[in-house]
C-alpha positions as CSV (number, residue, x, y, z in Angstrom):
1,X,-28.2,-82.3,-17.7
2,X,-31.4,-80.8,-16.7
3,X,-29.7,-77.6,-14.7
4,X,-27.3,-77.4,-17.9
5,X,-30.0,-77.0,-19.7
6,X,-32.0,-74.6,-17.1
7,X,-28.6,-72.7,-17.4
8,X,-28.7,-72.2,-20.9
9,X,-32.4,-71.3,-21.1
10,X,-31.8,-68.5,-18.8
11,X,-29.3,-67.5,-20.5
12,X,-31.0,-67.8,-24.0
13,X,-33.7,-65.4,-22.3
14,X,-31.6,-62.8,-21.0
15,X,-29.8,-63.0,-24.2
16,X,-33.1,-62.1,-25.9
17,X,-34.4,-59.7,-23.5
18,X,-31.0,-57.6,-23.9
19,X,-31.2,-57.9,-27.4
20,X,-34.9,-56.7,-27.2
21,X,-34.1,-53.5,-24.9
22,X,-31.5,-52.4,-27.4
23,X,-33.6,-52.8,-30.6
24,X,-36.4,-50.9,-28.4
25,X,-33.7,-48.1,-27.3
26,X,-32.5,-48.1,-31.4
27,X,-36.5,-47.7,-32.8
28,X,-37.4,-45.2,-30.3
29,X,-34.9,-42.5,-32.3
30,X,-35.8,-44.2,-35.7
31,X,-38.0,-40.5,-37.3
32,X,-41.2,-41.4,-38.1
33,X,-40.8,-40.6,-41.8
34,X,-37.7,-43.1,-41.9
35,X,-39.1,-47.4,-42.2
36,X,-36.6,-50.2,-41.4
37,X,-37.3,-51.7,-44.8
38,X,-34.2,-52.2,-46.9
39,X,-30.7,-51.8,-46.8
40,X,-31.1,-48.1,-48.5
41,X,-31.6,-45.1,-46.7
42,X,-33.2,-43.5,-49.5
43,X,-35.9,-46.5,-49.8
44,X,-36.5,-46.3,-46.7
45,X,-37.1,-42.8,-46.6
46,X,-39.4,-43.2,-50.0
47,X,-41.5,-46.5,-48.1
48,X,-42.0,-44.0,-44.9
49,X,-43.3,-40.5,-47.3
50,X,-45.8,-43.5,-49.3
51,X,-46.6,-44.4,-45.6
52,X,-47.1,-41.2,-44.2
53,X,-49.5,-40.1,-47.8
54,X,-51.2,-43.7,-48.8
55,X,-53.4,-41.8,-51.0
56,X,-51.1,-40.6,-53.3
57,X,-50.4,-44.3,-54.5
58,X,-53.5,-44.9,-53.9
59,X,-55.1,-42.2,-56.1
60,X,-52.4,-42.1,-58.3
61,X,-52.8,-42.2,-62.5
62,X,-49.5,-42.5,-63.2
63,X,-46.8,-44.4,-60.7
64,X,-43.1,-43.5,-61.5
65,X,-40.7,-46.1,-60.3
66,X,-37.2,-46.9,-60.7
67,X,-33.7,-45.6,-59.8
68,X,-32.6,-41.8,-59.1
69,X,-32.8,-41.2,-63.0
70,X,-36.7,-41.6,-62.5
71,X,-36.5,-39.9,-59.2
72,X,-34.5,-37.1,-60.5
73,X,-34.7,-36.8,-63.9
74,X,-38.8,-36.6,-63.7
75,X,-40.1,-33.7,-62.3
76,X,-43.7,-35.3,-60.9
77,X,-45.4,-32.1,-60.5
78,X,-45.2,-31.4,-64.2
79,X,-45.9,-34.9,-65.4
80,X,-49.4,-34.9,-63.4
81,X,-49.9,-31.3,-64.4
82,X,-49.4,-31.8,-68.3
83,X,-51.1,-35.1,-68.3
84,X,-53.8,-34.1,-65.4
85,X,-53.4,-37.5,-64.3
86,X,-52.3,-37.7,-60.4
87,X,-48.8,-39.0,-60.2
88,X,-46.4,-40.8,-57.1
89,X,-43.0,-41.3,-57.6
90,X,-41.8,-44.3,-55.9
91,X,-38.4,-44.0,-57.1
92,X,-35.1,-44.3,-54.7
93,X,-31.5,-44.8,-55.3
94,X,-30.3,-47.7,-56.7
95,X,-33.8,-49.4,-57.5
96,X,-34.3,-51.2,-60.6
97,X,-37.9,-52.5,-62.1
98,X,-36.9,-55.9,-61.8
99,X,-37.1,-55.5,-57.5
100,X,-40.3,-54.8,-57.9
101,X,-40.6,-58.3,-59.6
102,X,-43.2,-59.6,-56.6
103,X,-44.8,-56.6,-55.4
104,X,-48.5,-56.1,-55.0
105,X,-47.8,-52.2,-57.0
106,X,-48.7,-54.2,-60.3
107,X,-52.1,-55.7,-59.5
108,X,-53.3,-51.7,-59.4
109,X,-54.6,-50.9,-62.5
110,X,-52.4,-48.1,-63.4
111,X,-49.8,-46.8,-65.8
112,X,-46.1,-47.4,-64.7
113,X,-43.4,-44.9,-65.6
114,X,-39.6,-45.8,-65.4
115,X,-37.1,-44.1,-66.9
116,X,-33.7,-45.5,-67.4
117,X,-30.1,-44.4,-67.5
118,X,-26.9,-46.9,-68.4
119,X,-26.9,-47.6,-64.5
120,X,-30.3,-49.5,-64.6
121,X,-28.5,-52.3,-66.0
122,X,-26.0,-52.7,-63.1
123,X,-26.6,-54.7,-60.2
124,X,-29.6,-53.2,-57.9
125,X,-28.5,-51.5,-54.7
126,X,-32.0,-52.2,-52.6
127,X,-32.5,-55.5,-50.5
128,X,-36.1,-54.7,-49.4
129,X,-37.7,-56.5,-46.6
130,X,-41.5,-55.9,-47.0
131,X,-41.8,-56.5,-50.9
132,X,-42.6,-52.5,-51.3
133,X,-46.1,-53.4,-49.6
134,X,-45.5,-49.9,-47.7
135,X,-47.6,-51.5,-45.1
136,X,-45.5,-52.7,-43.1
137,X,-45.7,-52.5,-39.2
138,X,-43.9,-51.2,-36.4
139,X,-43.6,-55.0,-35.3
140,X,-42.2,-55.9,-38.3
141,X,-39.9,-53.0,-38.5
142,X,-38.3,-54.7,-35.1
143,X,-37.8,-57.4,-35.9
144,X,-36.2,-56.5,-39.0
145,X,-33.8,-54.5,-36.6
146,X,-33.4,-57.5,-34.4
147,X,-32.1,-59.4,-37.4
148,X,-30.0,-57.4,-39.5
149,X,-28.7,-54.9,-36.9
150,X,-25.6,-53.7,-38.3
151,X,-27.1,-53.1,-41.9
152,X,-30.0,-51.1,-40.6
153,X,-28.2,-49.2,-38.0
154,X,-26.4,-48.0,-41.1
155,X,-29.2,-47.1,-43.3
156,X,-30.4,-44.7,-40.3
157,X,-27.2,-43.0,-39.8
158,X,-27.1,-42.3,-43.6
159,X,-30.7,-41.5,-43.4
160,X,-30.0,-38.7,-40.9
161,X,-27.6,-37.5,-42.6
162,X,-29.7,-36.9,-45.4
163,X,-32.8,-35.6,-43.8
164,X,-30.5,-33.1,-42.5
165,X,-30.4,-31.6,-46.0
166,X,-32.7,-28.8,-46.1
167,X,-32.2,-28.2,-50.4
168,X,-31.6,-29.8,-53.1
169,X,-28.2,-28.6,-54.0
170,X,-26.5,-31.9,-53.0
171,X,-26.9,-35.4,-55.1
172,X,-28.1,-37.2,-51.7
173,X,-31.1,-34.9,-51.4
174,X,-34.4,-36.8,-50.4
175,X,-36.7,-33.7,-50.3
176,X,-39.6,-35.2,-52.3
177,X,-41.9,-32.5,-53.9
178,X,-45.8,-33.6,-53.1
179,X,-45.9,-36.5,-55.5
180,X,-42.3,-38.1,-54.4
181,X,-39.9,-36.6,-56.7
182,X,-36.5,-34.6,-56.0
183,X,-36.0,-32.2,-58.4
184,X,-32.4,-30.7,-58.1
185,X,-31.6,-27.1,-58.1
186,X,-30.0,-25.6,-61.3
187,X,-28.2,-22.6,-58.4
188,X,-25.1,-22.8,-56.3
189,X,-25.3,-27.0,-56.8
190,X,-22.5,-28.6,-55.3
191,X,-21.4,-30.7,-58.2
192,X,-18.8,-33.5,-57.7
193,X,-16.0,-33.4,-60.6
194,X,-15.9,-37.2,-60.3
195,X,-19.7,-37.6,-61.4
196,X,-19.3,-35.1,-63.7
197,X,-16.6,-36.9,-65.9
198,X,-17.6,-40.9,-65.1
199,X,-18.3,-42.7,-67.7
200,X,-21.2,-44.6,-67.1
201,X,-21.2,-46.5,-69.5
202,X,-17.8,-48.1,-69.9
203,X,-18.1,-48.1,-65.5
204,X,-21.0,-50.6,-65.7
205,X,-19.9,-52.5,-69.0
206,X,-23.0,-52.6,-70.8
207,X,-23.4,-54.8,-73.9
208,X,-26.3,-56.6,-75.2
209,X,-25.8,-59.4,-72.7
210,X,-27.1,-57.0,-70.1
211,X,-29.6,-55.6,-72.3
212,X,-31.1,-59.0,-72.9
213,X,-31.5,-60.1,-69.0
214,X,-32.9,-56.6,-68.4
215,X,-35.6,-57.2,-70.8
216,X,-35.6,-60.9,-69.6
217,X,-36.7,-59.6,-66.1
218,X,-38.9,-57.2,-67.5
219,X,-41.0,-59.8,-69.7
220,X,-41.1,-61.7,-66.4
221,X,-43.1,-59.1,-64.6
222,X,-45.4,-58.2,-67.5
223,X,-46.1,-61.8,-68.0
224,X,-47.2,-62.5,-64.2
225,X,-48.7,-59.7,-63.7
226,X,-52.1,-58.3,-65.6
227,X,-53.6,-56.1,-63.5
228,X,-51.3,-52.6,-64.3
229,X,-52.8,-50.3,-67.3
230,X,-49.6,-50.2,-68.9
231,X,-45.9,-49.9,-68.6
232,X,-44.1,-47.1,-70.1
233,X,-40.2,-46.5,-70.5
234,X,-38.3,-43.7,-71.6
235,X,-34.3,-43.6,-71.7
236,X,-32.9,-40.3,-70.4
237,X,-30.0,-38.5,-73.1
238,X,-26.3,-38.4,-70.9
239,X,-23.7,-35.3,-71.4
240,X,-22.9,-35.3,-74.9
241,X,-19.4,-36.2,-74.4
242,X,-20.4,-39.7,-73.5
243,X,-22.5,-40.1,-76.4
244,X,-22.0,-41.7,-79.7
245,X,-23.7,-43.8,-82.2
246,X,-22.5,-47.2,-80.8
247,X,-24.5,-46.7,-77.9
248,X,-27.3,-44.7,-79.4
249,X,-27.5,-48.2,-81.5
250,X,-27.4,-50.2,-78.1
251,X,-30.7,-48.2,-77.0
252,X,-32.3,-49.2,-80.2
253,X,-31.5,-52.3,-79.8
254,X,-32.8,-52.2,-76.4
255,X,-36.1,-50.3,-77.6
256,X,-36.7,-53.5,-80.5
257,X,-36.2,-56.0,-77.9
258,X,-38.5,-54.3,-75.8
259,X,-41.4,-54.2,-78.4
260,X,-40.7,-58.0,-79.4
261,X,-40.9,-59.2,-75.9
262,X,-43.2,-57.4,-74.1
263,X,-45.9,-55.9,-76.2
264,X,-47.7,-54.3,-73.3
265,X,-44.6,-52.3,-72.7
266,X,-44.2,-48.9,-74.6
267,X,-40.3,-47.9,-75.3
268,X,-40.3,-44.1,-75.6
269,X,-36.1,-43.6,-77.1
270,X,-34.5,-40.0,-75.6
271,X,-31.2,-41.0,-76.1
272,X,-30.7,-38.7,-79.0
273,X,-31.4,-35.8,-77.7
274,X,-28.2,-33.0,-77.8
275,X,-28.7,-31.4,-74.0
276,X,-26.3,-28.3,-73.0
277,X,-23.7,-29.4,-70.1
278,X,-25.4,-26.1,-68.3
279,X,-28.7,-28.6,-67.6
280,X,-26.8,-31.2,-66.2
281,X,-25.5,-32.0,-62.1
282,X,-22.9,-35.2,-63.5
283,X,-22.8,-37.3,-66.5
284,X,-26.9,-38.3,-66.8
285,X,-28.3,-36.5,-63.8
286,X,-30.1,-33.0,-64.3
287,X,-31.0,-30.2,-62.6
288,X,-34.2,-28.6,-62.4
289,X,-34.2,-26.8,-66.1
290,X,-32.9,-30.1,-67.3
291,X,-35.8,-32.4,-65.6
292,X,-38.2,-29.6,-66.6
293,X,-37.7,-30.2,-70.4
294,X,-37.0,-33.7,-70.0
295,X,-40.0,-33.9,-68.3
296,X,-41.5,-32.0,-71.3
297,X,-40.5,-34.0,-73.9
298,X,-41.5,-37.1,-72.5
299,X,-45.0,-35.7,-71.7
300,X,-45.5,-35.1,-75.4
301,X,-44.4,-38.5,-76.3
302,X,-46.8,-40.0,-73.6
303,X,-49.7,-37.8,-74.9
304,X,-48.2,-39.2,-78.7
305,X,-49.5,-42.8,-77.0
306,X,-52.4,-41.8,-75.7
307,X,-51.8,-41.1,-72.2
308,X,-53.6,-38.2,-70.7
309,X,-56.3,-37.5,-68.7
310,X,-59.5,-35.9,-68.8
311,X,-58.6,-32.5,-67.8
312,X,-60.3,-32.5,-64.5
């Protein structure tokens, strides 16, 4: 029994040591800018740039976070400009608010932008590891390897993939502008006819079912957490083909619920707005002219609420 068990010690250790050599071989070509955080390559690539540039979350007025419509659809650069309040955009593909439920973000006493497309009420695509501490260390990075191989094997081959884009003519463009944002190019963008005619909406079944947990989550997180200065969401308009008063009601309804449940949140309704096809990459994402006056817009209805800064 004893050498059995000698055997299998042994054989445990070597198991681990080979297991250990590979993960080693796999970090060493991990980029630097890329963290082993998540199951998403554009996370991963948004934990590294916060990593790389801790004080622009920890300077930061204004902290946009949320799916690509936040990392897209608001241009950072303008936001911080119009408001003069410093601005980080924490935004990757696929997040939603709610996966931020736990994360220390909220105890920083600051103002919390996320704006919201009909895919924010779909499932989120982000399995973080850290809790978006963006602290996390190389030890930890291994051993998140070590335990989830496969997965994050994947979310580096993606990643290259990406950081092999040099513009922002294609929809998988992490080229974040000095506060985190992507802004696409309104020139030569290589738009995908599929995007261009889904129908979000109907593709991600909302009803007021999904409304209702969304805004469940959401009172959740303003209820446990008091430290942020205030929570602010805007809803982006989609190609007007996809629009009509059914849903414009549905964001309404969303925006009421909203200012029932969590009085600390202010509900800023863009839904309306009648956008030329011309601003637009697919059914709700925009391109730079497109982000630029969304971005306008929702600066004026910030500054309607009082947000600004001092002009310094």
């Amino acid at each position: 029994m004893k050498k059995f068990l000698l055997k299998v010690s042994i054989y445990a250790a070597a198991l681990l040591v080979a297991i250990s050599l590979i993960c080693v071989y796999y970090y060493r070509k991990v980029p630097r800018r890329f963290l082993l955080v998540s199951n998403s390559a554009s996370y991963n690539l948004k934990a590294g740039f916060v990593q790389e540039h801790p004080e622009k979350l920890d300077k930061a007025g204004i902290v946009v976070v949320g799916s690509s419509m936040s990392l897209n659809n608001v241009n950072g650069r303008m936001l911080q400009d119009s408001l003069h309040l410093r601005a980080v955009n924490l935004s990757s593909w696929g997040m939603r608010i709610a996966v931020y439920e736990h994360s220390p973000i909220w105890n920083m006493h600051k103002i919390f932008l996320s704006n919201l497309g009909v895919a924010d009420f779909g499932a989120p695509g982000v399995e973080p590891e850290d809790n978006f501490s963006f602290h996390t260390s190389k030890a930890q990075e291994m051993f998140n390897l070590g335990t989830n191989f496969s997965t994050f094997l994947g979310t580096l081959e993606v990643g290259n993939k990406v950081m092999s884009i040099r513009d922002n003519r294609d929809y998988q463009s992490c080229n974040f502008d000095e506060t985190g944002s992507v802004v696409f190019s309104d020139s030569a963008f290589a738009i995908d006819s599929v995007r261009w005619n889904s129908d979000e909406y109907a593709r991600w079944s909302v009803d007021s079912a999904k409304m209702k947990d969304y805004v469940r989550r959401l009172k959740e997180i303003t209820s446990s957490h008091q430290g942020y200065e205030r929570i602010v969401l805007s809803f982006s308009p989609v190609r007007r083909v996809f629009y009509n008063k059914k849903r414009s009601g549905m964001v309404a309804y969303l925006g009421r619920m909203i200012r029932d449940s969590c009085p600390n949140v202010a509900f800023i309704n863009l839904y309306d707005r009648d956008y030329p096809d011309s601003i637009y990459v697919d059914n709700s994402h925009f391109n730079s002219k497109g982000a630029n006056r969304y971005t306008r817009e929702l600066v004026d209805s910030m500054r309607i609420l009082g947000i600004q800064g001092n002009g310094e």
